[in-house]
C-alpha positions in Angstrom: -15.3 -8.0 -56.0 -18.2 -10.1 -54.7 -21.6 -8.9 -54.6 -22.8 -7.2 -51.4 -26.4 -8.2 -51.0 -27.7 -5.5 -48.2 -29.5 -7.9 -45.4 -30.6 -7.2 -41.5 -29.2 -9.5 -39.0 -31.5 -10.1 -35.8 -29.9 -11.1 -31.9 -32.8 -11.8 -30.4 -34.0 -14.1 -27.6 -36.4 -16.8 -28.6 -39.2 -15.9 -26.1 -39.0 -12.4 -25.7 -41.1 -9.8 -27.2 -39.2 -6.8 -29.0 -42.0 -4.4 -30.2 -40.7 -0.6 -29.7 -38.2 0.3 -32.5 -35.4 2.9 -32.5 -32.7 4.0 -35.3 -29.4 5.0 -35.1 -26.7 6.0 -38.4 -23.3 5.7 -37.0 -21.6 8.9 -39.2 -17.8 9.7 -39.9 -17.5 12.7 -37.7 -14.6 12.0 -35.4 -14.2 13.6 -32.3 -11.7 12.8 -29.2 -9.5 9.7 -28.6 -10.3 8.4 -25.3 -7.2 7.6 -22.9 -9.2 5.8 -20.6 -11.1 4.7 -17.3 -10.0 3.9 -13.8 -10.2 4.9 -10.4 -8.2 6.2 -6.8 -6.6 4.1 -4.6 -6.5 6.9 -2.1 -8.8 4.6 0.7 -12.0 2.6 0.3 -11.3 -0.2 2.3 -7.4 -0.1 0.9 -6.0 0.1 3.9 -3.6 1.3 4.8 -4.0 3.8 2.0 -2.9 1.9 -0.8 -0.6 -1.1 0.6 -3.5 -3.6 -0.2 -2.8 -4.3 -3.6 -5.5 -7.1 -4.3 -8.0 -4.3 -6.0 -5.4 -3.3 -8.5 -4.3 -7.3 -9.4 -8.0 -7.6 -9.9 -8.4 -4.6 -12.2 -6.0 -3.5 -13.6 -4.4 -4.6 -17.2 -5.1 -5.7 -20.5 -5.7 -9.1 -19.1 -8.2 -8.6 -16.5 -11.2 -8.7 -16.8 -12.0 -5.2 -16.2 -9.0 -3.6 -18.2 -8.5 0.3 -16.2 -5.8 1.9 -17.4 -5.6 5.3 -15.2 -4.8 4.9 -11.4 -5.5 8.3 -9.0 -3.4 8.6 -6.2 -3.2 11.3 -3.1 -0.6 13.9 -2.7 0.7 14.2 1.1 1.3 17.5 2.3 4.1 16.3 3.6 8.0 16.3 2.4 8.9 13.1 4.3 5.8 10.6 3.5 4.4 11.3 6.6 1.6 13.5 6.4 -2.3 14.6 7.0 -3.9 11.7 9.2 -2.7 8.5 8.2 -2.0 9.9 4.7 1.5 9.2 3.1 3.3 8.8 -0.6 4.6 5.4 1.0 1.3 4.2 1.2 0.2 4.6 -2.0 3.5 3.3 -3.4 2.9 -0.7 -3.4 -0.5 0.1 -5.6 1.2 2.4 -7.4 3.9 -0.1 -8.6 1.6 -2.7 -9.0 -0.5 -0.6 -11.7 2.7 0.3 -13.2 3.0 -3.1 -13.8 -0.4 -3.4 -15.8 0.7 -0.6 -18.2 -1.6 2.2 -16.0 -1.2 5.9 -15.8 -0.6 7.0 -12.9 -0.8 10.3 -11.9 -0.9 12.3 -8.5 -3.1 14.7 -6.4 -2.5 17.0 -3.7 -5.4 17.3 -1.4 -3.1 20.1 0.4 0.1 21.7 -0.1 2.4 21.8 3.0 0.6 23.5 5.9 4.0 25.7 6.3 2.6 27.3 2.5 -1.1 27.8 3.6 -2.8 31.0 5.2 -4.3 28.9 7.8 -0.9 27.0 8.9 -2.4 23.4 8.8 -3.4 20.8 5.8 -6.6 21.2 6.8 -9.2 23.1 4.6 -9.8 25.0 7.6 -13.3 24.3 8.4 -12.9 23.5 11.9 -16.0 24.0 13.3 -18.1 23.6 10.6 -21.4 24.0 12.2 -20.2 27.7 13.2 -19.2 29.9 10.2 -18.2 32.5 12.2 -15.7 30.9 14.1 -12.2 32.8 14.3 -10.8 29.1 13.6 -12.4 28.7 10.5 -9.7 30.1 8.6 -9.9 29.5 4.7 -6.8 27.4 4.2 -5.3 29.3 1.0 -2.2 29.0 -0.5 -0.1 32.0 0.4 1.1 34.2 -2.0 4.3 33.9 -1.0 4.6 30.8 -1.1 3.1 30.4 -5.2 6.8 29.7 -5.9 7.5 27.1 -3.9 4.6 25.0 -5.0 5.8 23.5 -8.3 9.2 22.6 -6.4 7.5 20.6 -3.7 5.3 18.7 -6.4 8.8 17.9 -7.7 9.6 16.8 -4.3 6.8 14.0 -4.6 8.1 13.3 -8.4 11.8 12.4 -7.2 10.7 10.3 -4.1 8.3 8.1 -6.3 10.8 7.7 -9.2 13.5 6.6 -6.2 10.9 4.2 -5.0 10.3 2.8 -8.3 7.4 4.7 -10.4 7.7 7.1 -12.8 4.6 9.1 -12.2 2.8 10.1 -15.4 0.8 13.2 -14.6 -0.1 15.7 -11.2 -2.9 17.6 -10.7 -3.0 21.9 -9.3 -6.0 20.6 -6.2 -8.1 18.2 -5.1 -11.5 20.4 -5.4 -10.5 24.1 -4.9 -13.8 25.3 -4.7 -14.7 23.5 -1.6 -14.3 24.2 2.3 -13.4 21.5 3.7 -12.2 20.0 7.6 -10.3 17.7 6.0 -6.7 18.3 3.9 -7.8 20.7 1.7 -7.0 24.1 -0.3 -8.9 26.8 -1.8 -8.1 28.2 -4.8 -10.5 30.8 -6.8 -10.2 30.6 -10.8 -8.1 33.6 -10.6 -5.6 32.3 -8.2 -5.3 29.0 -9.8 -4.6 30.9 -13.3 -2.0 33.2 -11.7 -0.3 30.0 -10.1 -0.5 28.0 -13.4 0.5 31.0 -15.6 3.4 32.3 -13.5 4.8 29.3 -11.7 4.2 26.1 -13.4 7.2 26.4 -15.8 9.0 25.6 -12.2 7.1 21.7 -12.4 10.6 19.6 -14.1 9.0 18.1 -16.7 12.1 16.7 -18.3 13.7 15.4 -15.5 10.6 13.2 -14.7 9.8 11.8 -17.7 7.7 14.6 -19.4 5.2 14.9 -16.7 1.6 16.1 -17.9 0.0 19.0 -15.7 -4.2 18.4 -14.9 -5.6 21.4 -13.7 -7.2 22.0 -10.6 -10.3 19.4 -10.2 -13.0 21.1 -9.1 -15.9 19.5 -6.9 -18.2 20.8 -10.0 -16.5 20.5 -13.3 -17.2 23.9 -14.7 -15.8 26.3 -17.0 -15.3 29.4 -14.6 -12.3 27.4 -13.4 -11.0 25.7 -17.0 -11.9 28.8 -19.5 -9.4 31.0 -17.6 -6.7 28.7 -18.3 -7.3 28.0 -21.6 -8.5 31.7 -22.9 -4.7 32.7 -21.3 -2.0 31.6 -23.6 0.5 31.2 -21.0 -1.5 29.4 -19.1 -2.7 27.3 -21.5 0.6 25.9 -22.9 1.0 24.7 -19.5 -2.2 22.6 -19.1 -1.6 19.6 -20.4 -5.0 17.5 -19.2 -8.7 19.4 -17.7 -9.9 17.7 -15.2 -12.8 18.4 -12.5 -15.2 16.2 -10.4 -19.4 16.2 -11.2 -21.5 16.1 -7.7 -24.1 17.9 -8.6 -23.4 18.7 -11.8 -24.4 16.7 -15.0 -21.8 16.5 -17.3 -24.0 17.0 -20.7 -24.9 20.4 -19.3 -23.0 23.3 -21.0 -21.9 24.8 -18.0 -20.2 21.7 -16.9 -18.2 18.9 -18.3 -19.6 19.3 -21.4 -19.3 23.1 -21.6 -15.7 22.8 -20.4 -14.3 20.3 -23.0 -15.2 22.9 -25.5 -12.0 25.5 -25.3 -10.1 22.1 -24.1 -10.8 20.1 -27.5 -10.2 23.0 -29.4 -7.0 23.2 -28.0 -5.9 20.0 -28.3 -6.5 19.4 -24.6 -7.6 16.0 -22.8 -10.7 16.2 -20.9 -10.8 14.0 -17.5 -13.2 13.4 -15.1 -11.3 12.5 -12.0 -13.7 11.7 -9.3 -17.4 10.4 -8.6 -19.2 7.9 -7.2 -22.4 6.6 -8.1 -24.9 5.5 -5.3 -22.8 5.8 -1.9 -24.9 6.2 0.5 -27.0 3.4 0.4 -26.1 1.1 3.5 -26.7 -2.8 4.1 -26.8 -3.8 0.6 -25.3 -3.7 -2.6 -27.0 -1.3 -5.3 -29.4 -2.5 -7.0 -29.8 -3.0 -11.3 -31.1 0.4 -11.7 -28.6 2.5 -9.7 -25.8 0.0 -11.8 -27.6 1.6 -14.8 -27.4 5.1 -13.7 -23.6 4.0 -13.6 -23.5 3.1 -17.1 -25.2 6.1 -18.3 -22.9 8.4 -16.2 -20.2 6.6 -18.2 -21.7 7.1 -21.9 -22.5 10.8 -21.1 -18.9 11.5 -19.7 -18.0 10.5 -23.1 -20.6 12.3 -25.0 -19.5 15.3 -23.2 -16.4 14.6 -24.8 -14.2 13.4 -22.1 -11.1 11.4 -23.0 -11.0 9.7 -19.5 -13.3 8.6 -16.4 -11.5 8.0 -12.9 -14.1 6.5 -10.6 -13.4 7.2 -6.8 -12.9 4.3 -4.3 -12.3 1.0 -6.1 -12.7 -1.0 -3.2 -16.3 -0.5 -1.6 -20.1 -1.8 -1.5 -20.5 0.9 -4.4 -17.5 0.3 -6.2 -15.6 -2.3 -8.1 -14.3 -4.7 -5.5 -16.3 -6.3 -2.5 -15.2 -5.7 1.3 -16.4 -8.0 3.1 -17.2 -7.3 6.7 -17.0 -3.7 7.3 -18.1 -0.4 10.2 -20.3 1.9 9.3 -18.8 4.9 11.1 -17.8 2.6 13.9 -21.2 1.2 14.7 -22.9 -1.9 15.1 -26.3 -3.5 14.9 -28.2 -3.9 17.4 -27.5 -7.4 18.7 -23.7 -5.7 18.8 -22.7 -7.8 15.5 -20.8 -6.7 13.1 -22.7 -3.9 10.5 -22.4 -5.7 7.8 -23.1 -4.1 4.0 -24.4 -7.5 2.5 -23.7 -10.7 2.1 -22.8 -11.0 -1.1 -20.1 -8.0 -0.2 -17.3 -9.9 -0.3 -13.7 -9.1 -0.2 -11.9 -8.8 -3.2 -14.5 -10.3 -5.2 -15.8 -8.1 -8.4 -19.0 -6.9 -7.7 -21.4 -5.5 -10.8 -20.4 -2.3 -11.0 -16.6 -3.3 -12.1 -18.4 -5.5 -14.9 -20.1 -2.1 -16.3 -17.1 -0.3 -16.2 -15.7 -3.2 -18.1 -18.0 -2.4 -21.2 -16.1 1.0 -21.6 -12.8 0.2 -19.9 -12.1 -2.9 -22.1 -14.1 -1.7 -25.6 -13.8 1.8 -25.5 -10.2 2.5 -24.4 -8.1 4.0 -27.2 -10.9 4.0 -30.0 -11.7 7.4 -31.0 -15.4 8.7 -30.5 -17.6 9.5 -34.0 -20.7 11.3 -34.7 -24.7 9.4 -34.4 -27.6 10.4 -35.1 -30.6 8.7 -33.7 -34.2 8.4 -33.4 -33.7 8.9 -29.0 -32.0 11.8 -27.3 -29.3 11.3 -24.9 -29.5 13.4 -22.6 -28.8 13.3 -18.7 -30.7 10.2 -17.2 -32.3 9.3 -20.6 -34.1 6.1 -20.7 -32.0 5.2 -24.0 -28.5 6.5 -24.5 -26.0 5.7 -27.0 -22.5 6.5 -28.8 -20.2 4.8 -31.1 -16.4 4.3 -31.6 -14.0 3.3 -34.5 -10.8 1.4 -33.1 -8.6 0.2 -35.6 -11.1 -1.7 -37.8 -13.8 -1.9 -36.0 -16.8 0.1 -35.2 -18.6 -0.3 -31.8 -21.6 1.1 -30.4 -22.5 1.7 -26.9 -26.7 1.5 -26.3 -27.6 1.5 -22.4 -31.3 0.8 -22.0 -32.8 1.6 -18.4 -36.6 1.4 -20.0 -38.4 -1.2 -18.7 -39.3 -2.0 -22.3 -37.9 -4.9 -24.9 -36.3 -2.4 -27.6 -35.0 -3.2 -31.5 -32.5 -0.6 -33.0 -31.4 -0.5 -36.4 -27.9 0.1 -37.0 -26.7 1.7 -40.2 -23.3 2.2 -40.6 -20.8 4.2 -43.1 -18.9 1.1 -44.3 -19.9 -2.3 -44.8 -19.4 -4.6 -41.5 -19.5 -8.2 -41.1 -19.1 -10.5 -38.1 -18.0 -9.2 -34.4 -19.2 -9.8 -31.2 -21.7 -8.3 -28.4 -21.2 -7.4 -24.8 -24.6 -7.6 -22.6 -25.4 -6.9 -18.8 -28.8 -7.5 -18.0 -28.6 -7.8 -14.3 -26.7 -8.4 -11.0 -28.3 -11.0 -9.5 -26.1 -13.7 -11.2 -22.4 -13.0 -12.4 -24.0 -15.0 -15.8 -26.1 -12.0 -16.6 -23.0 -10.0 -16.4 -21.1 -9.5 -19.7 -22.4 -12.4 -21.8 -20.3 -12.6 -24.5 -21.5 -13.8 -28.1 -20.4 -13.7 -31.2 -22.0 -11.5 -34.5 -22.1 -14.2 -37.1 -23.4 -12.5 -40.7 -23.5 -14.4 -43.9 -22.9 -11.2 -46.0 -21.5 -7.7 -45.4 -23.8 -5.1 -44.7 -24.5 -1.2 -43.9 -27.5 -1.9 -42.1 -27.9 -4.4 -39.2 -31.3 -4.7 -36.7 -30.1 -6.0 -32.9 -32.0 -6.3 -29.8 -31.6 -4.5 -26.7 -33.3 -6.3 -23.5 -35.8 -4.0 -21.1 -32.6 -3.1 -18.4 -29.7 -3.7 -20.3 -26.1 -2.7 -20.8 -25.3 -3.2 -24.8 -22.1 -3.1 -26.7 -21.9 -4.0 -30.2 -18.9 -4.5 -32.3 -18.7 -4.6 -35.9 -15.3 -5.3 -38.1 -15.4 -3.2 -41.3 -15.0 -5.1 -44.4 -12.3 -3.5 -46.3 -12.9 -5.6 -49.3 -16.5 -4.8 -49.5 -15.9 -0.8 -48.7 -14.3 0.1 -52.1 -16.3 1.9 -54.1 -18.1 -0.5 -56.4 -19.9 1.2 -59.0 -20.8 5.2 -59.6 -24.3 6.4 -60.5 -24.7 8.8 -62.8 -26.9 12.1 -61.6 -30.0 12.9 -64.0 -29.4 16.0 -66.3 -31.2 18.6 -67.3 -29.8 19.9 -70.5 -26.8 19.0 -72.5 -23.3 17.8 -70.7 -21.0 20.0 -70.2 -16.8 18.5 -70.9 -13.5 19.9 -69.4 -9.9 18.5 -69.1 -7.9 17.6 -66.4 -7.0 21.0 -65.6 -10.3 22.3 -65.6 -10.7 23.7 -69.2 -14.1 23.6 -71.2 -14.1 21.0 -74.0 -16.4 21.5 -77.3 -16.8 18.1 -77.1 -15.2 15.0 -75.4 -11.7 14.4 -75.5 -9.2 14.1 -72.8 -6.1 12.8 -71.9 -4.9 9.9 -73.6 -3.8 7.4 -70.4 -3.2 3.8 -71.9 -3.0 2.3 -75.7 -4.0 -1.0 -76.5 -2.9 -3.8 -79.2 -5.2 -2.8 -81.5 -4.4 1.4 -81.4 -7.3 2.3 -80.1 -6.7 4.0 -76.2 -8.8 5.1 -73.2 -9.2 8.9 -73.2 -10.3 10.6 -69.3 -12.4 13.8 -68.7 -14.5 15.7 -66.5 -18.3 15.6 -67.2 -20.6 18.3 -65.7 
């Protein structure tokens, strides 16, 4: 075996100042698998619903430069396609199929059961007036109790109309966000009445007809435990639960109540963990988001994962905020004030990849299918850190995920528990040229080594990727602990020795042979 001759290996820009140092030891600790990243093609610009396939030809597949793998859809209330507004499962369906295409998961939705099920009689959430709580209108749109039976069924309504139209749908959600009152198609569903539907109904969902459908439970607006605990501290329940999903507005995922505190009981029981809707920065109008709220992005992303999700489903992927440009486009149906057209910015334009889908593409086309291990490092991440980090193994390679939003060149030393040699590095340090957007270079190192020292640039997306050296990982040589007081001998079995002598395991020429046994 050749020597290993342990070495640090610097990226670094020539004129650039890197003075504030960080550590991180990348350990063998594994924890979840990840499935995955994508986003809905439920509207954003998609119009109508879904039948604009250029987002998903853009996105989608191992050969695009993004790489999502997980495609949301919406759920119609109705049984015929035609449903809630201008909602339907045929609009979805050319998106659908084209995602299918790309190897993606798809899986479905319902923003409201049948109005015919509901305690309020409508799609609608109920909220009709919702500036006046106590209007008698305002009925809490509920699923009837009556009715918990003939949920599952209709879901396998939706499952036989795709498959006739050409996808096999891979998994369906319980609700869009049963915790919140909407005016829009929407249900409510406490965390009691979602575990008696799941515990006593979902055994009706055909899962062998239709391709061994997975069940997501209910995806709350905040992804908490009060609604995933129930279903996985009920045994019933739980066999049913095949994904838990939920939504973050408003709640950080690395907090213990939320995503973080949910994947808990999930993990343990061999459950997936999903985040199935957010959206980072939405609200801004006439421009694109700027570096800093890409980074917020990013670290949304890495804490998902710390939090131990196994997938992240962004919301629209077609808008200013999202992954795919729209060109010229109303803001609630208004103008400026000359009576042009509003538009979001000029760089907005349609079907072009905008920054954001290049940050996802760090995760999406690194991350996807590695498994997630233990660090330990010198920073915290924590929500909204100014350094965050985590590290894969995938296959043979280890990567590691460092977002820096400081405004402040940083070095971090790498050390690793194999040897690694060359790879390559991902960076992003800005979205005011596509150049600065996932520079590619290579990781060129003369000799294998545990220990490497990189750069990270003041507001920068990093990925590193390192290939184990299988040659140089075998164990080379073993030290021999100091002693205190005389050795202590024992055979194979475990039996004390007077003095050495073990088992005899090969002879040579000359008679003599090569005796093995166990020393202190």
């Amino acid at each position: 075996m050749k020597k290993i001759i342990t070495s640090l290996f610097v990226l670094m820009a020539a004129t650039a100042v890197y003075a504030a140092s960080h550590k991180i030891q990348v350990k063998t600790t594994r924890y979840q698998t990840i499935t995955g990243f994508g986003a809905a093609c439920c509207d954003g610009a998609m119009q109508p619903y879904g039948t604009d396939t250029a987002p998903v030809k853009l996105l989608y597949g191992p050969t695009s430069k993004i790489g999502l793998n997980i495609m949301r859809m919406e759920i119609s209330p109705s049984f015929e396609g035609e449903g809630w507004g201008n909602y339907n499962w045929n609009g979805s369906l050319p998106s659908a199929r084209e995602a299918k295409k790309r190897g993606a998961i798809v899986f479905g939705t319902p923003w409201s059961p049948p109005g015919d099920y509901k305690t309020n009689g409508v799609a609608q959430g109920g909220k009709v007036n919702p500036d006046k709580d106590d209007d008698p209108q305002n009925v809490r749109g509920k699923l009837r109790k009556d009715c918990y039976d003939k949920f599952f069924p209709w879901l396998n309504t939706f499952l036989q109309w795709m498959h006739d139209h050409g996808v096999d749908v891979d998994a369906v959600s319980v609700q869009n966000e049963p915790d919140w009152w909407v005016n829009y198609s929407g249900c409510l569903y406490s965390p009691e009445e979602q575990l008696d539907l799941v515990k006593n109904y979902a055994h009706m969902l055909d899962r062998e007809k239709f391709n061994n459908v997975r069940l997501i439970s209910g995806e709350p607006l905040g992804f908490t435990k009060n609604y995933s605990d129930p279903l996985m501290n009920d045994p019933v329940a739980r066999e049913q639960i095949d994904i838990v999903a939920g939504h973050i507005y408003g709640h950080a995922p690395l907090d213990d109540n939320n995503m973080k505190g949910s994947a808990v009981l999930a993990t343990e029981y061999g459950k997936e963990v999903w985040m199935t809707e957010h959206s980072v920065s939405d609200q801004i109008k006439g421009r694109l988001p700027n570096w800093d709220e890409q980074l917020e992005f990013a670290r949304e992303l890495n804490e998902c994962m710390v939090a131990g999700g196994t997938g992240y489903i962004y919301w629209y992927m077609r808008a200013h905020w999202a992954f795919v440009g729209t060109g010229v486009k109303y803001e609630n149906g208004e103008k400026n004030a000359d009576g042009s057209v509003f538009v979001y910015s000029k760089e907005d334009v349609k079907n072009k990849l905008l920054p954001r889908a290049y940050v996802m593409s760090h995760f999406s086309k690194n991350v996807t299918g590695s498994t997630r291990v233990e660090t330990r490092t010198s920073f915290t991440t924590s929500t909204n850190s100014p350094l965050e980090s985590s590290a894969y193994v995938k296959g043979d390679s280890i990567i590691v995920m460092v977002i820096n939003s400081s405004t402040t060149n940083h070095t971090l030393q790498i050390q690793f528990p194999s040897y690694v040699k060359s790879g390559s590095y991902w960076l992003s340090t800005g979205n005011d040229k596509d150049t600065n957007l996932c520079q590619k270079s290579d990781i060129t190192i003369e000799e294998s080594v545990k220990e490497i020292k990189v750069n990270m640039p003041a507001k920068s997306v990093n990925t590193y990727i390192f290939m184990v050296d299988q040659e140089a990982t075998a164990i080379e040589d073993v030290e021999q602990p100091e002693e205190d007081g005389p050795a202590t001998y024992y055979d194979l079995q475990g039996r004390p020795l007077d003095k050495p002598q073990g088992l005899c395991v090969e002879k040579f020429a000359d008679g003599t042979s090569r005796k093995i046994y166990i020393r202190n």
